[in-house]
Legacy VTK file of the C-alpha trace (Angstrom):
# vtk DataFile Version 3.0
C-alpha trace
ASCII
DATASET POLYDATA
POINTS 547 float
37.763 18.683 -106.386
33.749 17.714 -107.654
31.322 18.754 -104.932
28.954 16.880 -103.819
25.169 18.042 -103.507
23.376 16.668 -100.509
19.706 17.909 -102.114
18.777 19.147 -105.798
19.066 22.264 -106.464
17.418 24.122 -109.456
20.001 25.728 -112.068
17.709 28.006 -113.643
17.283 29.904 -110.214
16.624 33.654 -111.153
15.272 35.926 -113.702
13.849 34.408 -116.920
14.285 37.977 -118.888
16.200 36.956 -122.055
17.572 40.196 -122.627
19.517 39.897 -119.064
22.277 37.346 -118.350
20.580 34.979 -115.599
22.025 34.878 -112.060
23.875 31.842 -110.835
22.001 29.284 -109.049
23.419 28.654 -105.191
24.626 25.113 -106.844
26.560 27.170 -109.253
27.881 29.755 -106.720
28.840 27.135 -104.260
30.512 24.675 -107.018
32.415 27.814 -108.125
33.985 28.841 -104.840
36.347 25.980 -106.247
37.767 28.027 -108.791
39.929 29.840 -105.598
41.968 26.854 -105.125
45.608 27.139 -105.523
49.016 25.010 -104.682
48.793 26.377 -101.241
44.665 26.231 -100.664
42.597 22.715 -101.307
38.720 23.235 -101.153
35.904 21.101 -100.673
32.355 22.451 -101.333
28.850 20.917 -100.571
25.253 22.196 -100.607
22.638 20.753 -97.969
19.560 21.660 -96.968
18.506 22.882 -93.368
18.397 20.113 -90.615
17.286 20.401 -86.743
20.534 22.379 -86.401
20.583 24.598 -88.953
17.199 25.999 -90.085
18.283 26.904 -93.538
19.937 25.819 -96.793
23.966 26.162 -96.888
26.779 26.018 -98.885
29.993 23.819 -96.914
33.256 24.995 -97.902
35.858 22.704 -96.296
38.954 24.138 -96.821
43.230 23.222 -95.536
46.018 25.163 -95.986
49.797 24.844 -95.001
50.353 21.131 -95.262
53.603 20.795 -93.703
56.179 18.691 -91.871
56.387 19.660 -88.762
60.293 20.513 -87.034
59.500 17.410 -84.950
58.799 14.953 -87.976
54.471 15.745 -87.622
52.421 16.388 -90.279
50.622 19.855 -89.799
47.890 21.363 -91.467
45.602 23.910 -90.942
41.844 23.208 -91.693
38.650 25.053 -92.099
35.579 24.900 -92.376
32.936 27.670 -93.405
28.761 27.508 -93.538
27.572 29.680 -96.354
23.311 30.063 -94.993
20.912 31.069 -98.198
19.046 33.658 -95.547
22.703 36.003 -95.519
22.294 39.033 -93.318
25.681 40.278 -94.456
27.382 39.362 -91.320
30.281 37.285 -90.990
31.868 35.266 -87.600
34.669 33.587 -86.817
33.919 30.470 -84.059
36.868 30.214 -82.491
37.546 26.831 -81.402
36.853 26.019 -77.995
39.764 23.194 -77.279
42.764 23.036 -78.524
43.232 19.209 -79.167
42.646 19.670 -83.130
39.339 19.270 -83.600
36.955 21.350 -85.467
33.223 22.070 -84.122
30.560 22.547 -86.887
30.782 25.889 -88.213
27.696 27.023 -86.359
27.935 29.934 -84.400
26.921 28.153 -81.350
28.159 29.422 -77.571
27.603 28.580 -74.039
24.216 30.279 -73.315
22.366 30.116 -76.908
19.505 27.922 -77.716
19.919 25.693 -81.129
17.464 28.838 -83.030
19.977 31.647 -81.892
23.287 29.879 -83.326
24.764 32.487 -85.450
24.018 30.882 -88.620
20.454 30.866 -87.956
20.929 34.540 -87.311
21.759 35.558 -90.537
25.868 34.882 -90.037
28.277 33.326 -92.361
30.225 31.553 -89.857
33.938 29.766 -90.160
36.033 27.944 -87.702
39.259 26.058 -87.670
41.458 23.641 -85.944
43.750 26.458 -85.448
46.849 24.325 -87.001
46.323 21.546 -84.249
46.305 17.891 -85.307
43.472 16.109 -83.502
44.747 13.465 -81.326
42.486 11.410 -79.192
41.887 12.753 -75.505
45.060 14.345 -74.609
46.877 17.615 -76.505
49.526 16.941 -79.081
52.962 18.213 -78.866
53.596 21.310 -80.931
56.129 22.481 -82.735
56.599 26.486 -82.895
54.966 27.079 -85.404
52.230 25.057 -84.495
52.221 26.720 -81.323
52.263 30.095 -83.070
49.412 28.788 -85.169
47.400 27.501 -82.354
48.255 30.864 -80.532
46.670 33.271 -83.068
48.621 32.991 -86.375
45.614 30.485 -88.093
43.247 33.189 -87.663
45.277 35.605 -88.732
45.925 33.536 -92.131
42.113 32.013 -92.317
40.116 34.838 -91.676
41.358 36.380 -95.063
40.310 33.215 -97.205
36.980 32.712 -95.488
36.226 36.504 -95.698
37.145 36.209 -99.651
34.704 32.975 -99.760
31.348 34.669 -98.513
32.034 37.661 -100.622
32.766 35.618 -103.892
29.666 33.432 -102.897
27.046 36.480 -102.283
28.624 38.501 -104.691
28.422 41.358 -101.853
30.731 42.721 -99.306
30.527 41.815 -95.405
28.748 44.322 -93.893
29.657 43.202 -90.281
32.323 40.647 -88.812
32.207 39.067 -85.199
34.445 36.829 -83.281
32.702 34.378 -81.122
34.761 31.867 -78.556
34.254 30.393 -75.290
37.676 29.161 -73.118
40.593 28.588 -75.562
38.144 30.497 -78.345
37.856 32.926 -75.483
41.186 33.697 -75.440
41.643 33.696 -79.245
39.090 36.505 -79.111
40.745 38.381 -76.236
44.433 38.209 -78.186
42.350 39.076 -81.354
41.535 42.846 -79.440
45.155 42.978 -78.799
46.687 42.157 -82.142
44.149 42.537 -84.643
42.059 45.330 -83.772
40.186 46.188 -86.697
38.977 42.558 -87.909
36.102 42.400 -85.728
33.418 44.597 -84.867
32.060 42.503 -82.426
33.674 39.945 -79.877
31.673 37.774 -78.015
33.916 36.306 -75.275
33.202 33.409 -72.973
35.235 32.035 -69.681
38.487 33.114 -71.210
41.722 31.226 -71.256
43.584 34.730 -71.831
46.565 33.332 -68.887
46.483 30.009 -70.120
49.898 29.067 -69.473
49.780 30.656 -66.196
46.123 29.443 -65.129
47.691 25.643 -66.188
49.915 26.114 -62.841
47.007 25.533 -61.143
46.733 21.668 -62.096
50.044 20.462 -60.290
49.164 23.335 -57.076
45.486 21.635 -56.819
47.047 17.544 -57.400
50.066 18.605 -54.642
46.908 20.164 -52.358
44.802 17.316 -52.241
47.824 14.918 -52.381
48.496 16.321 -48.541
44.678 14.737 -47.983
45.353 11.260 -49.447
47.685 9.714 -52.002
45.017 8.604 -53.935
43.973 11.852 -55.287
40.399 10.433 -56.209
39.612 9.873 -52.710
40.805 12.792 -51.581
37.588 14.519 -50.636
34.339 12.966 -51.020
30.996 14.064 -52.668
29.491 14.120 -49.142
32.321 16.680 -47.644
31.654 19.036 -50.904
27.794 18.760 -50.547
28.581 20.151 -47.108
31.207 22.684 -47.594
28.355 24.182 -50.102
25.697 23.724 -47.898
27.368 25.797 -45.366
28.706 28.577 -47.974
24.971 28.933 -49.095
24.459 29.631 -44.950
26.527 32.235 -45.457
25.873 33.945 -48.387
22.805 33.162 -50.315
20.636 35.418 -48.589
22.979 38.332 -49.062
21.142 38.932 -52.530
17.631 39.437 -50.824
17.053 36.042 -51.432
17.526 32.354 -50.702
17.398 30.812 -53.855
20.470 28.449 -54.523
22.208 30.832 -56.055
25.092 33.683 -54.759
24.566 36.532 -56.824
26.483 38.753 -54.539
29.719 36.912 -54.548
32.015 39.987 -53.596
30.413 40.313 -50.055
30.171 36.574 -50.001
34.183 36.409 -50.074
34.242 38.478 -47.198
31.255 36.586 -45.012
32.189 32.566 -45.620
35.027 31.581 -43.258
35.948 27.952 -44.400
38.258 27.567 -40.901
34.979 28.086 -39.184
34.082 24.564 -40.482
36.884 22.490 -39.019
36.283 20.008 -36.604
37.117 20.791 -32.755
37.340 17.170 -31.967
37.038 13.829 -33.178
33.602 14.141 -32.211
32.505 16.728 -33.783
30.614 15.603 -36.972
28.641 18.701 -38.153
32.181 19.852 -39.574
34.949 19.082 -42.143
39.001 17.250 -41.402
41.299 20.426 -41.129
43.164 18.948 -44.003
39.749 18.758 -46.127
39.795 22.716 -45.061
43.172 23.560 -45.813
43.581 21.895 -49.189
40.422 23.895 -50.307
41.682 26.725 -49.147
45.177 26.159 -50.533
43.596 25.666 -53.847
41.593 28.595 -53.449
44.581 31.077 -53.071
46.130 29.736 -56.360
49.911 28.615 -57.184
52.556 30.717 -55.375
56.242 30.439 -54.820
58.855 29.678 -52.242
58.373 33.660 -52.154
54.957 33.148 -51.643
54.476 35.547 -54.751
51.174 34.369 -57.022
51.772 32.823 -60.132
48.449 33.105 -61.375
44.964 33.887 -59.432
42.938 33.333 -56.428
39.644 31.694 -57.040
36.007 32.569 -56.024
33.908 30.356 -53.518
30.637 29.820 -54.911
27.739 26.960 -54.682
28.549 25.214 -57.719
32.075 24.203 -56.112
30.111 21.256 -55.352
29.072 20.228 -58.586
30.085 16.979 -60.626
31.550 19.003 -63.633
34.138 20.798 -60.753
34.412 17.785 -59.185
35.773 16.178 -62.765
37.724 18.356 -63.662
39.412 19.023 -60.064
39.101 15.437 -58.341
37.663 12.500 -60.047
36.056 12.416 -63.479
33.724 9.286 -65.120
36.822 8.639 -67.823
37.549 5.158 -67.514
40.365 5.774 -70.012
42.107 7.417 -67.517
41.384 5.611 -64.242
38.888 8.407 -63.242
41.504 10.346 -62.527
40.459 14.575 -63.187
40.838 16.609 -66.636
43.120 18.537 -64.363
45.487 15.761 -64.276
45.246 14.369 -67.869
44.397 17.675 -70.333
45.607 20.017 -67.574
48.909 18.066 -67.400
49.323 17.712 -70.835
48.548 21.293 -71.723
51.190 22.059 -69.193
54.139 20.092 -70.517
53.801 20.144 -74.075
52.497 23.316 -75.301
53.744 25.833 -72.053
56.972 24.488 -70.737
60.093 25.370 -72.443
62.204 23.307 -73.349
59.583 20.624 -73.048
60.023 18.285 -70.573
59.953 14.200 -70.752
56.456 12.915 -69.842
55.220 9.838 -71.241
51.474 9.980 -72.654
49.992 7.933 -69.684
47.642 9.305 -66.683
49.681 8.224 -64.526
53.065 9.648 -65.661
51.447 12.898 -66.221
50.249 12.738 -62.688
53.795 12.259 -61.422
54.882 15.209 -63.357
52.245 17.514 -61.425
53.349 16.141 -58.107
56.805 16.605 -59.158
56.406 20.022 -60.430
58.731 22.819 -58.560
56.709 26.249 -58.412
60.396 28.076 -57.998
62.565 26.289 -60.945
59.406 25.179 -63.147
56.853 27.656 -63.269
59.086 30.468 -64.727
59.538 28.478 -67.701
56.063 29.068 -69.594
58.367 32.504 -69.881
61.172 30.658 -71.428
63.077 30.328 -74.635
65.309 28.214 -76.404
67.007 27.774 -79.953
63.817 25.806 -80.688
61.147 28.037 -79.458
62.418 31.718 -80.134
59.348 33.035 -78.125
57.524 31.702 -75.264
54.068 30.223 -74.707
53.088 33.616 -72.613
53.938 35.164 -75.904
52.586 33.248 -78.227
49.037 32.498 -76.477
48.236 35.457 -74.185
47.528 39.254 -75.466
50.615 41.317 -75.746
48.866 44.006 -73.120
47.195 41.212 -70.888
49.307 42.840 -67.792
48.125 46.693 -68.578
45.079 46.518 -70.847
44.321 49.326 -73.113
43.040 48.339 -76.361
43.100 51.961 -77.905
43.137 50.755 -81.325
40.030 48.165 -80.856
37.973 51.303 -79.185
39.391 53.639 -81.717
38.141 51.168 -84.386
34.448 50.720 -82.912
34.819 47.379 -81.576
32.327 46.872 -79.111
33.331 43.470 -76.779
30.941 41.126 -74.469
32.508 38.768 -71.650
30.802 36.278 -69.504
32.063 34.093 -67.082
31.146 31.529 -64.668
32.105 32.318 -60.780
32.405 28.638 -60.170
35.226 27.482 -63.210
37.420 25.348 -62.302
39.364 25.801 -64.992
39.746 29.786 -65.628
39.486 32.348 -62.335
36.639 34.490 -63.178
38.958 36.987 -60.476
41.811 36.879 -63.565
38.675 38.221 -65.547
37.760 40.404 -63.417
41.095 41.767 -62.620
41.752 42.290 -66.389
38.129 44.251 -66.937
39.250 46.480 -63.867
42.719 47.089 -64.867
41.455 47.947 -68.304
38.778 50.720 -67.002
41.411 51.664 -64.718
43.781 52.202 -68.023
40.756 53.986 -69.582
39.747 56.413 -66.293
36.586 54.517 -65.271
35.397 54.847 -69.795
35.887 51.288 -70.317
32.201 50.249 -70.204
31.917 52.234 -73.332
32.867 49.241 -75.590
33.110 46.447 -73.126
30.939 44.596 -70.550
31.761 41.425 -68.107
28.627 39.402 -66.815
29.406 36.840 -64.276
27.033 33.876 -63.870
26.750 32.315 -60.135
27.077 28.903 -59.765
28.330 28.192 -63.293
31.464 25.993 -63.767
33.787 25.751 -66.991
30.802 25.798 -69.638
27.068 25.467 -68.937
26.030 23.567 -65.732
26.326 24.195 -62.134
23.319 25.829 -60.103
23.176 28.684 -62.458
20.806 30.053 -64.436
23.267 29.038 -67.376
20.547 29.872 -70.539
21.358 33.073 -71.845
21.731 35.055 -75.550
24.720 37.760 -75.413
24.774 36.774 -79.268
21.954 39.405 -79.843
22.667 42.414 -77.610
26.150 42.462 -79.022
25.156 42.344 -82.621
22.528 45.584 -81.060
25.902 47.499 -79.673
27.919 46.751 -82.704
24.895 47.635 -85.671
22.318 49.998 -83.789
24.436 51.458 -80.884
21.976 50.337 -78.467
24.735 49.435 -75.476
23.303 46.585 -73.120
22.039 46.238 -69.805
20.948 43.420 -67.894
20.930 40.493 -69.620
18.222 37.965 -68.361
18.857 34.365 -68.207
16.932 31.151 -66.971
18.440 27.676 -65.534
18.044 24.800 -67.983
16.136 21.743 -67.006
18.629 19.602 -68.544
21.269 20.648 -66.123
21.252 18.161 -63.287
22.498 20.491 -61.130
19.219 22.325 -60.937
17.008 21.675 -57.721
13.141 21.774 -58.374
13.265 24.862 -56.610
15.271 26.327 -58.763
13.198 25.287 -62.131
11.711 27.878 -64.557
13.939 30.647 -62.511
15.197 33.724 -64.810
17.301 35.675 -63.500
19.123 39.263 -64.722
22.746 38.735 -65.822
24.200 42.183 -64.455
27.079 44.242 -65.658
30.059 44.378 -63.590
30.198 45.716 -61.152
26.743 45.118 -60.713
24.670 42.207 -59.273
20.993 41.092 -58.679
19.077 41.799 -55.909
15.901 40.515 -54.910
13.676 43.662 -54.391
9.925 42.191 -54.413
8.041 39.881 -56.228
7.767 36.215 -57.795
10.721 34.872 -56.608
11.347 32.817 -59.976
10.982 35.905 -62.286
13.667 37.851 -63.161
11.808 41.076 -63.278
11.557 40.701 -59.062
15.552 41.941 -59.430
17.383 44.883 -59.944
21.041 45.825 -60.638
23.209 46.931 -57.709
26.906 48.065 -57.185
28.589 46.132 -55.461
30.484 47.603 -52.217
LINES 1 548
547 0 1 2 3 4 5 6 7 8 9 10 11 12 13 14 15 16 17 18 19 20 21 22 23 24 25 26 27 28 29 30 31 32 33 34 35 36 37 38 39 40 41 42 43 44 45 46 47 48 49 50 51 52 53 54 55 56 57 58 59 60 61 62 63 64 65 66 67 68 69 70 71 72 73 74 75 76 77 78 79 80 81 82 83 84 85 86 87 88 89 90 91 92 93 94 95 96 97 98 99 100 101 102 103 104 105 106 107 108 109 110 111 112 113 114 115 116 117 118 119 120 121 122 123 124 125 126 127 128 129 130 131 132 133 134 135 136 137 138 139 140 141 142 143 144 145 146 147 148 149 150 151 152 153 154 155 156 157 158 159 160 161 162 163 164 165 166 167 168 169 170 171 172 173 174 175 176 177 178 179 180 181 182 183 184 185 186 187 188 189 190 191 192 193 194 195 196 197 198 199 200 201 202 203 204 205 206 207 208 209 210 211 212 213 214 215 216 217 218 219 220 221 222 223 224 225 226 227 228 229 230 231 232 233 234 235 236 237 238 239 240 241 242 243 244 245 246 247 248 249 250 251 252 253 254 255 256 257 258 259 260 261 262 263 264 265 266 267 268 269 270 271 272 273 274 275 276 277 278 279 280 281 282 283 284 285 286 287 288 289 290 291 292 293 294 295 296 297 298 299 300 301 302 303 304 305 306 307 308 309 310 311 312 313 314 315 316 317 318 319 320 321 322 323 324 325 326 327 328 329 330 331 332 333 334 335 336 337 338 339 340 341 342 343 344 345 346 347 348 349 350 351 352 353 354 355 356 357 358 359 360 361 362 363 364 365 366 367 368 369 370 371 372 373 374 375 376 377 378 379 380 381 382 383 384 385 386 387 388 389 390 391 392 393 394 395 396 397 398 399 400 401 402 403 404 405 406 407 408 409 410 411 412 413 414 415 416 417 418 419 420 421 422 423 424 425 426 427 428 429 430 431 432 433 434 435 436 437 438 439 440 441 442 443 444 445 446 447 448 449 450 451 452 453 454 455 456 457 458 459 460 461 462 463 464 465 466 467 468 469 470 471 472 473 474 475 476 477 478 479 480 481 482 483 484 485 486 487 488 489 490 491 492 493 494 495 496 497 498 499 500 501 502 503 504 505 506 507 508 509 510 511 512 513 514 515 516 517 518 519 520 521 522 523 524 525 526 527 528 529 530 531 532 533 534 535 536 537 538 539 540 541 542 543 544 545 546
C-alpha cells in the first residue's frame, strides 16, 4: 500500500562518505516498514511533522490484522495504530484503550493527569494502541462474539504487541531498551490482567481507575437505577442538584478539616468514613428544611454499600463518600447526563446497561438497543438468578466474562512472576468514581501486600486523588505526571514518593479558592496533612499513615 508523506522529507539524510553505504532517510525507513506485510497483516505508513500535540516528526504505521466473520455474522478486525517519534529514547508503550466501544485514541501516550508536553511520545516513547478487536459502533457497546470478547479481554495485546514491537525495531534499526503499558479504566484493567498473564512484557505499568472487576463493578448500574427508582420513577428526577450540593456541603462539615485543613478537599477519607453519618441528615419533620427526604438518604446509602443478594452477600464493592459526589460528571454518569440521544438519561443506564448485557451476561439476554429498553432491563435485573451469570458458560461462550476480562489472581494477588521479572507498577485512582470503587482498588493493593508480608510497596504504589470522579474533574487537584516517576523506578531505581499535583483551571468543578492549589499525591496508606504554611502550596503537607 503507497504511503503518503504529509511534509518533504530529504532522501539523502546521512553521511556523504562515498566509501560507506549511506543510511536510510526516515522517508525510506518509514515507507519500508511496508515490506512486513503479509496475507494476515495490512499496513499503512505516513510521515508528518510535529503539530501542537506532538512536538516532533513521526512515522504513522496503521496497521489490521484478523479480518474475520464473526460467529454472529459481524465483521471483526483488529486495528492498530503505532507513532514512530524521530527524538527515540529507546522506549516503547502500549496505550491501552480506555473504552471499549471500538475506537482507537491517537497513539499518544496521553493519561489522566499529564499535560499535552509529557504525553509519552513527547517523552522519547514509541507508542501503539488498538481497538482491542472491538468494532466501533456509535454510543453504545457492540455485541461480541467470544472471540471478540477474548480479544477485547487481553488476547489483541497479546497478538499486537509482537508486531508493533517488530515495527520500532525494524524502523530504528535498534532494540527496545524499555517497554511500558499505560491505561486508564478499561486500559486500566488491560494493564492490571497484563501483570497477571504476561509478566515479562512490560517493565513499567502505569495504571489508572481500573476496571480490573468489570463485570462485577457493572452490577452496580441496575443496584443504583433500582435505588433511586424507590425515590421517583423518573430516575432523572430522582434527586436534584440542590439535595447533592447539600449532602456535600454537609460531608465537607464533617470531614474536611480532618486533614489540618479546610480546603474543599478530603484528603483523609479513611477517618472521614467513620465521622460522616448520612442518617444524621434526614428530616425529623415536614418542617424541617436544613435536611434531606429519608428516601434521598437511603438510596445514597443503598448505593453506597454496593449490589448484594437476597443473602445480603456483596457482589461487588462498597463505595467511598467524598466531595466530588456532587459533581456534574457523577451526577451523569449516576443520574442524569446532557445526552439528548438518550433522553438525558445516565451513562449508567445506556453504556453501563449495555456493557452489562452484551459483553458480561451469559447467555446474553434480549435487550433491544434503545435507552429505554436497556433501562427496563436494569430495573428488571434479579441480583439472585442474574448476577451469577457474568460467571457463566455455555456451548457458545466456553469461558466467562470474569475469565476473560479480569486477572486470573484478582481474588488473591501475588504477581511473583511480574516482581520476579522487575516490573515496577503505578496506580491512581479517584475516591469519588462513579464508575470503579477506588475500595475494590484498595482492597486488591492490600490483599496483594498481604500476599507479599507487608513487601508489596517494593514494585507497586496506589495514589488516591480526593474529589476526583471517573477521569479528571471533580474538586481535585486532578493535574499530575506518574508518567515520569515510573519511567525513574523502572530505568534508575529511584522508587517514588509523594507525587505533587495541582487542580486545573479548566475543571469547573474548581472553586476560586481552590485555584493554583498543589497538593502531594501520597502513597497508600498515606495521606496529606496540612502541617504549616501557604495553604495553596503543596510543600505546607506531609505524608501520614492513616489509622
Amino acid at each position: 500500500m503507497l504511503s503518503i508523506l504529509s511534509a518533504p522529507v530529504s532522501a539523502n539524510e546521512g553521511s556523504d562518505k562515498l566509501d560507506e553505504p549511506k543510511p536510510l532517510s526516515r522517508a525510506q525507513r518509514c515507507n519500508g516498514l511496508l515490506s512486513l506485510e503479509t496475507n494476515q497483516l495490512e499496513l499503512k505508513t505516513a510521515l508528518f511533522a510535529g503539530n501542537r500535540q506532538i512536538k516532533t516528526a513521526y512515522c504513522l504505521v496503521a496497521g489490521t490484522l484478523e479480518r474475520r466473520m464473526g460467529a454472529d455474522g459481524e465483521l471483526y478486525a483488529i486495528h492498530f495504530e503505532l507513532r514512530l517519534p524521530t527524538r527515540w529514547q529507546g522506549r516503547f508503550a502500549y496505550q491501552f484503550t480506555t473504552d471499549n466501544n471500538g475506537d482507537i485514541p491517537p497513539a499518544v501516550g496521553a493519561i489522566t493527569g499529564l499535560k499535552t508536553s509529557q504525553y509519552a511520545i513527547n517523552q522519547g516513547f514509541a507508542v501503539v494502541t488498538s481497538n482491542s478487536g472491538v468494532s466501533a459502533h456509535g454510543q453504545t457497546p457492540q455485541r461480541l462474539d467470544p472471540q471478540a470478547r477474548r480479544n477485547l479481554g487481553y488476547e489483541a495485546v497479546q497478538k499486537v504487541n509482537p508486531i508493533a514491537r517488530d515495527l520500532v525495531e525494524r524502523y530504528y534499526q535498534a532494540p527496545i531498551q524499555f517497554s511500558y503499558g499505560l491505561g486508564q479504566a478499561d486500559g486500566g484493567r488491560m494493564a492490571m490482567v497484563a501483570a497477571s498473564r504476561f509478566p515479562t512484557m512490560f517493565d513499567g505499568l502505569l495504571v489508572g481507575y481500573p476496571g480490573f472487576n468489570a463485570p462485577k463493578a457493572a452490577l452496580q448500574h441496575p443496584w443504583n437505577l433500582q435505588a433511586l427508582h424507590r425515590v421517583h420513577e423518573d430516575i432523572r428526577q430522582s434527586i436534584p442538584s440542590r439535595q447533592m450540593d447539600f449532602f456535600a456541603a454537609k460531608m465537607l462539615e464533617q470531614c474536611d478539616g480532618l486533614d489540618g485543613l479546610n480546603d474543599g478537599m478530603i484528603f483523609a477519607s479513611d477517618a472521614c468514613q467513620r465521622a460522616f453519618n448520612p442518617k444524621a441528615l434526614v428530616c425529623k419533620s415536614d418542617f424541617d428544611r436544613d435536611c434531606l427526604p429519608l428516601s434521598t438518604v437511603g438510596a445514597l446509602m443503598r448505593m453506597h454499600m454496593g449490589p448484594h443478594n437476597d443473602q445480603n452477600r456483596a457482589l461487588y464493592s462498597d463505595w467511598v463518600y467524598d466531595a466530588g459526589m456532587a459533581s456534574d460528571h457523577w451526577r451523569q454518569w449516576r443520574i442524569e447526563s446532557t445526552v439528548s440521544e438518550w433522553d438525558r438519561l445516565p451513562m449508567s443506564v445506556t453504556l453501563g446497561a449495555a456493557d452489562l448485557a452484551w459483553r458480561y451476561i451469559t447467555p446474553e439476554p434480549s435487550v433491544a438497543n434503545d435507552p429505554y429498553a436497556l433501562e427496563g432491563y436494569l430495573q428488571a435485573f434479579d441480583f439472585d438468578q442474574d448476577a451469577p451469570k457474568i460467571t457463566a458458560v455455555n456451548e457458545r461462550f466456553k469461558t466467562s466474562a470474569m475469565t476473560d476480562m479480569t486477572p486470573p489472581d484478582a481474588l488473591k494477588p501475588e504477581l511473583a512472576a511480574f516482581k520476579q521479572a522487575g516490573g515496577k507498577m503505578l496506580t491512581f485512582h479517584g475516591n469519588s468514581d462513579p464508575v470503579f470503587s477506588v475500595k475494590d482498588t484498595v482492597r486488591w493493593v492490600d490483599f496483594l501486600d498481604f500476599a507479599l508480608a507487608g513487601r508489596a510497596h517494593e514494585f507497586t504504589r496506589l495514589y488516591r486523588i480526593p474529589g476526583m470522579t471517573h477521569g479528571q474533574g471533580g474538586p481535585s487537584t486532578d493535574q499530575f505526571d506518574l508518567l515520569s516517576p515510573l519511567v525513574s523506578w523502572v530505568e534508575k531505581r529511584q522508587a517514588p514518593q509523594s507525587v505533587v499535583a495541582a487542580t486545573r483551571s479548566a475543571n469547573p468543578d474548581v472553586t476560586l479558592r481552590m485555584e493554583g492549589m498543589t497538593r502531594p499525591l501520597c502513597p497508600h496508606p498515606s495521606y496529606a496533612q496540612y502541617t504549616k504554611g501557604n495553604m495553596l502550596r503543596a510543600s505546607s503537607f506531609a505524608c501520614v499513615q492513616a489509622k
